[in-house]
Structures are given as C-alpha cells and as structure tokens.
N, C-alpha and C positions, 0 to 999 in steps of 0.2 A: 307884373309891373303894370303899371296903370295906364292909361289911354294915352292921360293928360302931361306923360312926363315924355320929355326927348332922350331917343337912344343913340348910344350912338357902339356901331359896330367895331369889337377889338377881332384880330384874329387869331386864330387857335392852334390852327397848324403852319408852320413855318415851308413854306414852297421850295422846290428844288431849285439848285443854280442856276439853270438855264431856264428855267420861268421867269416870266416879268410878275409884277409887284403888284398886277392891276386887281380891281374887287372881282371882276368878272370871272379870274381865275379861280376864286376860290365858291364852293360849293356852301348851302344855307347850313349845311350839317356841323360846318367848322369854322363858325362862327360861334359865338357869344356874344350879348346883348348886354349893358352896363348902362344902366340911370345915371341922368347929371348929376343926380344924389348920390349914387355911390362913388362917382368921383370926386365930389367935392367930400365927403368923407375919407376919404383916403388919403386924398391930399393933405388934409387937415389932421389924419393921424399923422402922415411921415413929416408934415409942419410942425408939430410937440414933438415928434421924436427927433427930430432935427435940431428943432431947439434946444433941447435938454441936453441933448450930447453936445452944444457947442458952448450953451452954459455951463457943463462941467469942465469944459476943454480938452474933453475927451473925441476920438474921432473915431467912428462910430462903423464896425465892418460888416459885422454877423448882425443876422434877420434876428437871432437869439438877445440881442442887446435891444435893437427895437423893440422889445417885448417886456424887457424888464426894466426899460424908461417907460416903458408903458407902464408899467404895473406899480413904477413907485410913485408917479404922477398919481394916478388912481390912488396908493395910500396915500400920498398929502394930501388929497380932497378930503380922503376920509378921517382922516386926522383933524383937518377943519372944522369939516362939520361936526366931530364930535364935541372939540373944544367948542364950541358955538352952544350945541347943545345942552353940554354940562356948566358952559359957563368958566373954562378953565382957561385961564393965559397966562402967559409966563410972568408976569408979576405975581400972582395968586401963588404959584408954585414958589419965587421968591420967598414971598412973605409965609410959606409953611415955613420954608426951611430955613428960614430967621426965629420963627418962635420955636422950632426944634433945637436949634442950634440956644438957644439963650435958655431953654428950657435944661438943657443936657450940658451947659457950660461946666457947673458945679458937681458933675459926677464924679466917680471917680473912677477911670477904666479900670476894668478887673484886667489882670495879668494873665498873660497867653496862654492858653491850653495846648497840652502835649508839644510843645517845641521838639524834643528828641524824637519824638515817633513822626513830628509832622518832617523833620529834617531825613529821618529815613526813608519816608515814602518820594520824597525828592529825590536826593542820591540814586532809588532804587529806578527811578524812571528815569532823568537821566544819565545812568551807565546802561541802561537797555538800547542795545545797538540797532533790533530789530523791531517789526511791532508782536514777534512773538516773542522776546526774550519778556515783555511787558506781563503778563502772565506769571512769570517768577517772584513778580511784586504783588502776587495775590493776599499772604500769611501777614506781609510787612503792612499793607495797604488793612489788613483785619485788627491786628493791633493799633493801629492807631482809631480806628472806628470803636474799637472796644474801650480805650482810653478816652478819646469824646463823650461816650455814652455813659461810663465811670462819673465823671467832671461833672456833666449836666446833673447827672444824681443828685450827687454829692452839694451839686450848688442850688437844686432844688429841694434836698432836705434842709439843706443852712435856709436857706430863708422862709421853707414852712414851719420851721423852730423858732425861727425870728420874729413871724408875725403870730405866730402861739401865743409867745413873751407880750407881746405889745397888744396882743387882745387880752391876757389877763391882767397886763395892768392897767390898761383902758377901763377892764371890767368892775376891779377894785376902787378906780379913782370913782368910778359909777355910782358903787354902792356906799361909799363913804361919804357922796356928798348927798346921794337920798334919803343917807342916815342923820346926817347934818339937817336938807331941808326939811325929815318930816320933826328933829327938833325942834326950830322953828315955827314949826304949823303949829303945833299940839301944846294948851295953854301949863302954865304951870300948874304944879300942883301943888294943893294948899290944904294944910294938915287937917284932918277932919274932916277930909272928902271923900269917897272915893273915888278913886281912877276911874 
C-alpha cells in the first residue's frame, strides 16, 4: 500500500471476555491494515448489492446471492455494451421480427411430425416415478428420433425433386426463348443465297 494513502486498523483476532477492547491489547501480528480505497469499494459493492436486492424485492441473506447480484449486474453491463457495439436495440429486434413475421404470413405450416411417437415419449416420462425408471424410456425415446430423422428425409427428398422440377423447367423456358431471340437476330433468308 502506498505511502500517500490513510490506513486505518481492523482487528483480526477477537479478545477474550474479560479483556478490555483497548488497541494496546492487541499485538501488530493481529492486525490487518485496509486502504480508504478498499473500503470505499466494498462499500460501494454491498451498495449494488444492496440495491439490486431491494429493487427485485427480494431480501437478500446468503454471501452466495451477493455474488450472483454481482454477477448479473456484470452481465447487464455486458449486454450494454455489446448492444452499443453492435448497434442492436430493441426496436431493430422489433422491426426483424415484423419483416419475419409478414415475410412468413403466407406460408403454409407443414403438419406435425410423429405426434404418436412424440405422445409416447411423454406418457413414457411422465409415468416414470423415479429418475431411474427414466431409462426405460430409452427404445420409446429411439423411435421417435428414428421417426424424426425418416420425416426430415423424406421432406428433404420432396423438395430436392421439387427444385430438380423447377430448374428444368426454368431451363427449357431458357432455351426456348434463346431459341426465339437468336430468330430474331439472324436476317431472313432470301432464296438464292446461301445461309
């Protein structure tokens, strides 16, 4: 600690009953020395932690809860400044999820996958009374992942048949109209010439 800062003495070890309370009792060994800085920091942590726990309306018991007002203090700064950084505020995020939403109005939701298999992995979890009887729901819990992974196929073959379709006829509209423009280009012909 530095020259130029005031200390000021806590004590370390707590004195027997029939000791008096005076500095003289206590020996340099069992002492510790504390900076006005470190208690104006200290202060000023259990001041935010104090705060935060009376702004949730929570009242505040465990050293452990100090710590994780501490800590989410620390993530809303960092959250700040990220949003700062990148530019992100909640209007911006609005206005995605407006042109999502008007962009995705017109779809048409595809129909649930596995309903029965998704309704046995439920059943099979809650009548499991234990968290080992959960384990029995290993086979039920596989069928349906094998039924998932069926579905996805299946709906990734359909639509790379689909766009097959729509690039060859993309490709025909192609060549029929290059076949049209290069008529156009190319002068007539007029009998007793050659091509």
């Amino acid at each position: 600690m530095g020259s130029s800062q005031s200390v000021r003495a806590t004590h370390f070890q707590h004195p027997s009953k029939d000791a008096a309370l005076d500095d003289e009792d206590f020996g340099d060994e069992n002492r510790i020395s504390i900076s006005n800085k470190m208690v104006e920091r200290l202060v000023e942590d259990a001041t935010l932690a104090g705060g935060a726990a009376a702004a949730s309306g929570a009242m505040v018991t465990h050293r452990g809860d100090y710590k994780d007002l501490i800590f989410m203090e620390r993530l809303k700064c960092m959250d700040e400044k990220h949003s700062e950084r990148c530019g992100l505020t909640v209007g911006d995020i609005k206005a995605t999820a407006a042109r999502i939403e008007m962009r995705t109005a017109n779809m048409v939701s595809p129909e649930p996958v596995c309903e029965e298999c998704k309704e046995q992995v439920i059943d099979c979890y809650v009548s499991s009374e234990t968290p080992s009887d959960i384990i029995k729901c290993w086979d039920t819990v596989g069928d349906f992942t094998k039924c998932v992974h069926d579905a996805a196929s299946s709906r990734l073959r359909a639509r790379t048949q689909k766009e097959a379709r729509e690039h060859a006829r993309r490709e025909r509209h192609v060549a029929h109209a290059r076949e049209h423009a290069l008529k156009d280009l190319t002068p007539p012909h007029r009998e007793g010439t050659v091509p």
